[in-house]
C-alpha beads as a LAMMPS data file, in Angstrom:
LAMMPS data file: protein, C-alpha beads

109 atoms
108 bonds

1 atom types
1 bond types

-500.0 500.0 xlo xhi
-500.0 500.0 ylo yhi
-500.0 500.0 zlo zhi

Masses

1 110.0

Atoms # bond

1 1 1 0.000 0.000 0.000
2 1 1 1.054 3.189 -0.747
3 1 1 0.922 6.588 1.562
4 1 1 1.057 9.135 -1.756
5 1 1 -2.874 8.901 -1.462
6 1 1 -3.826 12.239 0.330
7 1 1 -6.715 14.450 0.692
8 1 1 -6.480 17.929 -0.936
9 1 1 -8.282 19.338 1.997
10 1 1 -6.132 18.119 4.998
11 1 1 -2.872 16.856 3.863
12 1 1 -3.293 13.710 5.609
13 1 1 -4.191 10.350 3.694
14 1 1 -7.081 8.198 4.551
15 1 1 -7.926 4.107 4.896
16 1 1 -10.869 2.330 4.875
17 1 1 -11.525 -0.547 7.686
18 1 1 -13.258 -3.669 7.213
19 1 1 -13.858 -5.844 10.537
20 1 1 -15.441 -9.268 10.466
21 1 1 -17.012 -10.828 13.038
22 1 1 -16.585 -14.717 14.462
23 1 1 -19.817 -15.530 12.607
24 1 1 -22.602 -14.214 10.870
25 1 1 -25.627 -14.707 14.002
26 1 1 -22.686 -12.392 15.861
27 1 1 -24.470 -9.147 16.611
28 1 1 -27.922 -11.324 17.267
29 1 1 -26.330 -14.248 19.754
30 1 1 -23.294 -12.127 21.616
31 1 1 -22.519 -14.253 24.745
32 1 1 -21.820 -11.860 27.598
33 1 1 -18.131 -11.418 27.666
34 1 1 -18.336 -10.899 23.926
35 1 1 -20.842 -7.826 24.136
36 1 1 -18.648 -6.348 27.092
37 1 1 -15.701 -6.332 24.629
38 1 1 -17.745 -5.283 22.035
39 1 1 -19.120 -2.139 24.310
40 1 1 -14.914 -1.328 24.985
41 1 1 -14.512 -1.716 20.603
42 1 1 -17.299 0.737 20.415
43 1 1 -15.674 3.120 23.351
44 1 1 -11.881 2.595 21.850
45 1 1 -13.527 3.614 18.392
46 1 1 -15.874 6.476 19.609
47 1 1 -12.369 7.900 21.432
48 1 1 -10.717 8.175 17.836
49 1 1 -13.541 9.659 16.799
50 1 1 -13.104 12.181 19.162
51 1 1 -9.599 13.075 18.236
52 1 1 -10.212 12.922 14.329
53 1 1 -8.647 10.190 13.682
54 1 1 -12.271 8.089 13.026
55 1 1 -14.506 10.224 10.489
56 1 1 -16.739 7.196 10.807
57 1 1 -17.683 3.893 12.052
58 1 1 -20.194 1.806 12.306
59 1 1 -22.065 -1.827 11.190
60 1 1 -22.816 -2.920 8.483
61 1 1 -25.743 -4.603 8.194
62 1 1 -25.764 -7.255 5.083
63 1 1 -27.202 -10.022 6.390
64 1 1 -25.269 -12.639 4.328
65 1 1 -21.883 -10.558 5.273
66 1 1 -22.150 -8.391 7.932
67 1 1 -18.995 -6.540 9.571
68 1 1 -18.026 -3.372 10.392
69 1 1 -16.581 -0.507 8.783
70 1 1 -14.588 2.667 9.412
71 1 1 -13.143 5.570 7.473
72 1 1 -10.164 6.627 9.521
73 1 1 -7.685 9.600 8.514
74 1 1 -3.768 9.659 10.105
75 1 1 -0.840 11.424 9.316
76 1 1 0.998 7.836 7.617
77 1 1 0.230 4.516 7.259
78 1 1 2.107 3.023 9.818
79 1 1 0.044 4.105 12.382
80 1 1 -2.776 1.673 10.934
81 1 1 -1.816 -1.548 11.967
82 1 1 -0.625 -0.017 15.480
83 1 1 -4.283 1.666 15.767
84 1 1 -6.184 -1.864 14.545
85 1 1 -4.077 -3.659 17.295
86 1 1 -5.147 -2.103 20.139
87 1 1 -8.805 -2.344 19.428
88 1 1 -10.374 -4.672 22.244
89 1 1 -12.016 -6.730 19.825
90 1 1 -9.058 -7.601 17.970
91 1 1 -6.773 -7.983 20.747
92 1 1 -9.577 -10.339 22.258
93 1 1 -9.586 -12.382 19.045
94 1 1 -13.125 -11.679 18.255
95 1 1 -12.418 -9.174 14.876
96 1 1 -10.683 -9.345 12.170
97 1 1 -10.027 -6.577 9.799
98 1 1 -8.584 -5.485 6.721
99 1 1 -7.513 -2.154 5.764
100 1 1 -7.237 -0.474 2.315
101 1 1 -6.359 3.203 1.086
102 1 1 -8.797 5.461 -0.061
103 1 1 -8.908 8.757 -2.152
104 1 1 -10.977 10.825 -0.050
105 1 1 -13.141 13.287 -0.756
106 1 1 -14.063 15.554 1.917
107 1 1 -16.774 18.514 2.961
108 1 1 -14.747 21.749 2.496
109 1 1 -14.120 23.382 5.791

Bonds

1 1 1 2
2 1 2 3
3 1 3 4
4 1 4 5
5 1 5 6
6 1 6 7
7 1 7 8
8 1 8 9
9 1 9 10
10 1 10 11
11 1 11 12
12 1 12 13
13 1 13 14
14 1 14 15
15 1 15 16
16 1 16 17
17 1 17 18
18 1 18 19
19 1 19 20
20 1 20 21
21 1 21 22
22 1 22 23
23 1 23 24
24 1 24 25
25 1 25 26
26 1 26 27
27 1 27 28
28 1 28 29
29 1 29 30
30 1 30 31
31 1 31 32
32 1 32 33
33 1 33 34
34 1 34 35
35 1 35 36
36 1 36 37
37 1 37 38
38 1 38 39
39 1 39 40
40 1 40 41
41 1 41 42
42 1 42 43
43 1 43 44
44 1 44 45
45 1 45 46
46 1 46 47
47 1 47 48
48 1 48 49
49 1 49 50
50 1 50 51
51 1 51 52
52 1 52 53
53 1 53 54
54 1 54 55
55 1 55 56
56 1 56 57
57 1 57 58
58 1 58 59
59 1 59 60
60 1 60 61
61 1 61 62
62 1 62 63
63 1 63 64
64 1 64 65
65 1 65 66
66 1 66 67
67 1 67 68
68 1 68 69
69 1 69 70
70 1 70 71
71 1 71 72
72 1 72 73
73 1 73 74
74 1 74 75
75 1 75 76
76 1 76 77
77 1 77 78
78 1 78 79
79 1 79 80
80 1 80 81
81 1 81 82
82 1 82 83
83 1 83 84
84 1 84 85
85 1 85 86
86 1 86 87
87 1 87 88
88 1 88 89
89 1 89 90
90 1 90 91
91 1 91 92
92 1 92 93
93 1 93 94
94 1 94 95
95 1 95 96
96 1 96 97
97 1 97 98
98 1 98 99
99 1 99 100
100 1 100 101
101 1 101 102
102 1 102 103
103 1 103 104
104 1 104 105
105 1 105 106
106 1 106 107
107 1 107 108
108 1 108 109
């Protein structure tokens, strides 16, 4: 992947997130530990938000494939993985995600 992919409007580039859950049932069958790790995903993720690195997050909901999915803007790419690592649902082994680049078009300021 390549970090020349930038946004005119904030110099920084942008990646989309793609998390997928154990199993399909997941959001409709949660056993309890896996809803109180998915409350601290939702907290980690709302916390990025809140320091513009999330522009936004949320589920997806395809019933054949659902997962979640996040726009996220940083200042290179290496702070990706580092930022998908410490999400409690990954480091609990209930998520998996992928992560792309993406030419970004943004609201001007």
């Amino acid at each position: 992947m390549s970090t020349k992919i930038s946004s005119q409007n904030t110099g920084k580039i942008h990646f989309m997130l793609k998390s997928t859950p154990p199993r399909a049932t997941f959001h409709q069958d949660m056993a309890e530990d896996e809803r109180n790790i998915m409350l601290q995903h939702i907290a980690y993720w709302t916390e990025k938000q809140n320091q513009g690195i999330a522009l936004v997050f949320g589920p997806v909901l395809n019933r054949k494939e659902p997962h979640g999915l996040a726009i996220i803007e940083v200042e290179n790419e290496e702070q990706v993985p580092k930022l998908i690592a410490e999400d409690p649902a990954v480091t609990a082994g209930i998520m998996t995600v992928e992560f792309y680049p993406m030419k970004a078009t943004l609201p001007k300021k």
